[in-house]
C-alpha positions as CSV (number, residue, x, y, z in Angstrom):
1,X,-21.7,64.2,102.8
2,X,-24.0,62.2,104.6
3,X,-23.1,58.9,107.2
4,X,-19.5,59.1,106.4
5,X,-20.2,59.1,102.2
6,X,-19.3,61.9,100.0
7,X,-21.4,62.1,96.6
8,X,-20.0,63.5,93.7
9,X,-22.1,63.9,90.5
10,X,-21.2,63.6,87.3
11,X,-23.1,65.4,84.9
12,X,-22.8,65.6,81.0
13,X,-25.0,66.9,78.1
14,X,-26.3,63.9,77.2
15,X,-28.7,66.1,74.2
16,X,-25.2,67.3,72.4
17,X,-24.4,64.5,69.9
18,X,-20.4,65.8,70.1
19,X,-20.0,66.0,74.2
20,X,-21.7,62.7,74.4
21,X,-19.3,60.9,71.5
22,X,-16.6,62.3,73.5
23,X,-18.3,60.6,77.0
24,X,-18.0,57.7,75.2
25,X,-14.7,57.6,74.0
26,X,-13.3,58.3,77.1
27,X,-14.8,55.8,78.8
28,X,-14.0,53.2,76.3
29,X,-10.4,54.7,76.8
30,X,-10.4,54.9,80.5
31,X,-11.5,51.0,80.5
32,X,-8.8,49.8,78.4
33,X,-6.6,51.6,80.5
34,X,-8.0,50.1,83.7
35,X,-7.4,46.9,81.6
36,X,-4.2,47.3,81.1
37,X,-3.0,47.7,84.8
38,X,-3.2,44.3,85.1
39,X,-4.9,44.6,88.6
40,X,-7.8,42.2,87.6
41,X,-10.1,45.1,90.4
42,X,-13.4,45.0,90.8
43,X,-14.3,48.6,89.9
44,X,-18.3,49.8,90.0
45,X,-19.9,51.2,86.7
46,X,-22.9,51.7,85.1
47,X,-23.7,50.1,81.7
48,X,-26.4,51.5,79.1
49,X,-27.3,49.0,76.4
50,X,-28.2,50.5,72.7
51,X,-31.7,49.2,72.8
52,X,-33.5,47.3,75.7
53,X,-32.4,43.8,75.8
54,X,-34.5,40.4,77.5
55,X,-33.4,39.6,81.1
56,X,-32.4,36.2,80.0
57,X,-30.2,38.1,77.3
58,X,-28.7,40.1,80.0
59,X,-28.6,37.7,82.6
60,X,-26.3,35.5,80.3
61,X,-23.8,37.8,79.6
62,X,-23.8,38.9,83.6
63,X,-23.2,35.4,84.5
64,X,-20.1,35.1,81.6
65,X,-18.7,38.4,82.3
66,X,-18.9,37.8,86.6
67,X,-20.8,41.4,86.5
68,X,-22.1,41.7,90.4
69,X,-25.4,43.6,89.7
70,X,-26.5,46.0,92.2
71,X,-29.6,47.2,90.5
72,X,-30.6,47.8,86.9
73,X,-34.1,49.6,85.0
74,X,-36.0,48.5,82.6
75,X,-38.1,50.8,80.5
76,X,-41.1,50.2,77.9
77,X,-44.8,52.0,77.8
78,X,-48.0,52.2,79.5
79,X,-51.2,51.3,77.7
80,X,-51.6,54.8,78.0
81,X,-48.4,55.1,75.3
82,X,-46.1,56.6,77.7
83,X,-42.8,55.8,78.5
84,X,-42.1,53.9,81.6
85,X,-39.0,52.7,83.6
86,X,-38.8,50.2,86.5
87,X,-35.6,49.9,88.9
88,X,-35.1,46.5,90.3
89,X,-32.6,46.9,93.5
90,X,-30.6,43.4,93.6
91,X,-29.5,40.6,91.2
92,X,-31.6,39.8,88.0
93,X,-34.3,37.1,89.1
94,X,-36.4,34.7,87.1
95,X,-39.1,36.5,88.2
96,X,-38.9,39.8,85.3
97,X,-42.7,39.9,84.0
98,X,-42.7,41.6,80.7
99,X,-46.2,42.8,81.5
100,X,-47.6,44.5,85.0
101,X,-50.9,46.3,85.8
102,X,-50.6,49.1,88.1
103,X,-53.6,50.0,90.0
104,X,-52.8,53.8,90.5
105,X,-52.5,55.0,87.1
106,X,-55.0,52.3,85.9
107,X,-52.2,51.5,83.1
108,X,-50.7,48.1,82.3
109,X,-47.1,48.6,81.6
110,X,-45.4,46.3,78.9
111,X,-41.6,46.6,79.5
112,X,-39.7,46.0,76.1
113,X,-36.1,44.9,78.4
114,X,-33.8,46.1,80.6
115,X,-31.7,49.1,79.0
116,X,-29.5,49.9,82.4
117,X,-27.4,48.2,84.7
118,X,-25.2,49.3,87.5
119,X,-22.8,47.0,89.6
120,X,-18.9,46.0,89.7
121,X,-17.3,43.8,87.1
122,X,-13.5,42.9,87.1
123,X,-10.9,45.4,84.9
124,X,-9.9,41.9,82.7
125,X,-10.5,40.7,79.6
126,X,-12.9,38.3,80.7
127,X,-15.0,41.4,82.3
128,X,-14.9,44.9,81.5
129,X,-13.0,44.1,78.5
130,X,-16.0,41.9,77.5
131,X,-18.3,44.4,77.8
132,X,-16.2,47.4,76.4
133,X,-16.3,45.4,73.0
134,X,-20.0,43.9,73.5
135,X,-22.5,45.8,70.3
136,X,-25.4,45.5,72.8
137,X,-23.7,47.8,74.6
138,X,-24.2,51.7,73.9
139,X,-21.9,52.5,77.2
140,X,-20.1,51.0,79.7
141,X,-19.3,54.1,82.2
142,X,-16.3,54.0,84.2
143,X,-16.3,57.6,85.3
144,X,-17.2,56.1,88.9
145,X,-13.7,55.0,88.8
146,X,-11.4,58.2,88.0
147,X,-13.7,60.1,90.1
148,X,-12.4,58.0,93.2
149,X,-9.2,57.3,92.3
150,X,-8.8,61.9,91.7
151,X,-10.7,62.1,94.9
152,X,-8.4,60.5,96.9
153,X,-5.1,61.8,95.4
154,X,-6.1,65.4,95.5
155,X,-8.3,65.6,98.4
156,X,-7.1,62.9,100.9
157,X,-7.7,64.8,103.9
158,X,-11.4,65.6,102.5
159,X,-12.1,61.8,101.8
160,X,-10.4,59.7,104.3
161,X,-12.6,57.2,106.1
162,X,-15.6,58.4,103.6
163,X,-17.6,56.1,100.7
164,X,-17.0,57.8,98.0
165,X,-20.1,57.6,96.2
166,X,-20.4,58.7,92.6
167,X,-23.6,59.5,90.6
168,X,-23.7,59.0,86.7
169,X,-26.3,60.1,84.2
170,X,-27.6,57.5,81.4
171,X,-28.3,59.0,77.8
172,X,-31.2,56.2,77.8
173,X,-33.9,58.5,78.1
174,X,-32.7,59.7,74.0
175,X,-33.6,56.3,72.6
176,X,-36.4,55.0,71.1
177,X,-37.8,52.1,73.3
């Protein structure tokens, strides 16, 4: 606990092919089950896209879906051939370049797209639905959600008047980008 939060971490093998299929699932379960509540609540999660997609790309289907984006990371490689990520805190701007220098490393770093996004997006159709059903889309994580919801059920006394903050891992790092 720090400032009145509590952070929980939520931790999975991302490297075992069957505990991550199951991640998945249940997410894709617990979304159309937040869905079907009918409470049209913005809930926060964290989406993983199957390959690393343009920012106009992404910014189009944040602008249809009325995703509120918090901060997302793109990822690509350094002139040296390493792997590189960037994390962008705040909405995504018209001002993603594709291709940076940076002076420390004496690299340029040529990002192929954004591959992760975190932020809150409506449980309806029009939102988390949209997303749950989008082929971009490797894995919308809702995990944030239950987390909060069992929190405050089983622990009340623990977690009243405390942000509940929850941290979830992306398999992104696996793919080839």
């Amino acid at each position: 606990m720090d400032n009145g939060e509590m952070h929980i971490v939520v931790s999975v093998d991302l490297n075992d092919p069957k505990a991550l299929q199951a991640y998945r699932d249940a997410n894709t379960a617990r979304g159309r089950a937040l869905i079907a509540r009918g409470e049209a609540k913005a809930i926060w999660v964290q989406v993983t896209f199957a390959r690393p997609l343009p920012a106009d790309e992404v910014r189009t289907l944040v602008e249809e879906t009325g995703f509120e984006v918090e901060n997302y990371l793109r990822v690509g490689r350094a002139s040296n051939g390493e792997r590189v990520i960037h994390i962008r805190v705040g909405p995504i701007g018209d001002d993603v370049p594709e291709t940076v220098y940076d002076p420390l490393w004496n690299v340029e770093k040529t990002y192929a797209g954004i591959m992760t996004l975190q932020g809150t997006v409506e449980t309806t159709e029009r939102g988390l639905g949209r997303w749950l059903v989008d082929e971009r889309v490797y894995l919308i994580d809702t995990t944030g959600e239950e987390v909060r919801e069992l929190a405050t059920q089983r622990h009340a006394s623990a977690v009243a008047g405390r942000e509940i903050v929850v941290g979830v891992e992306s398999p992104y790092w696996n793919f080839d980008w």
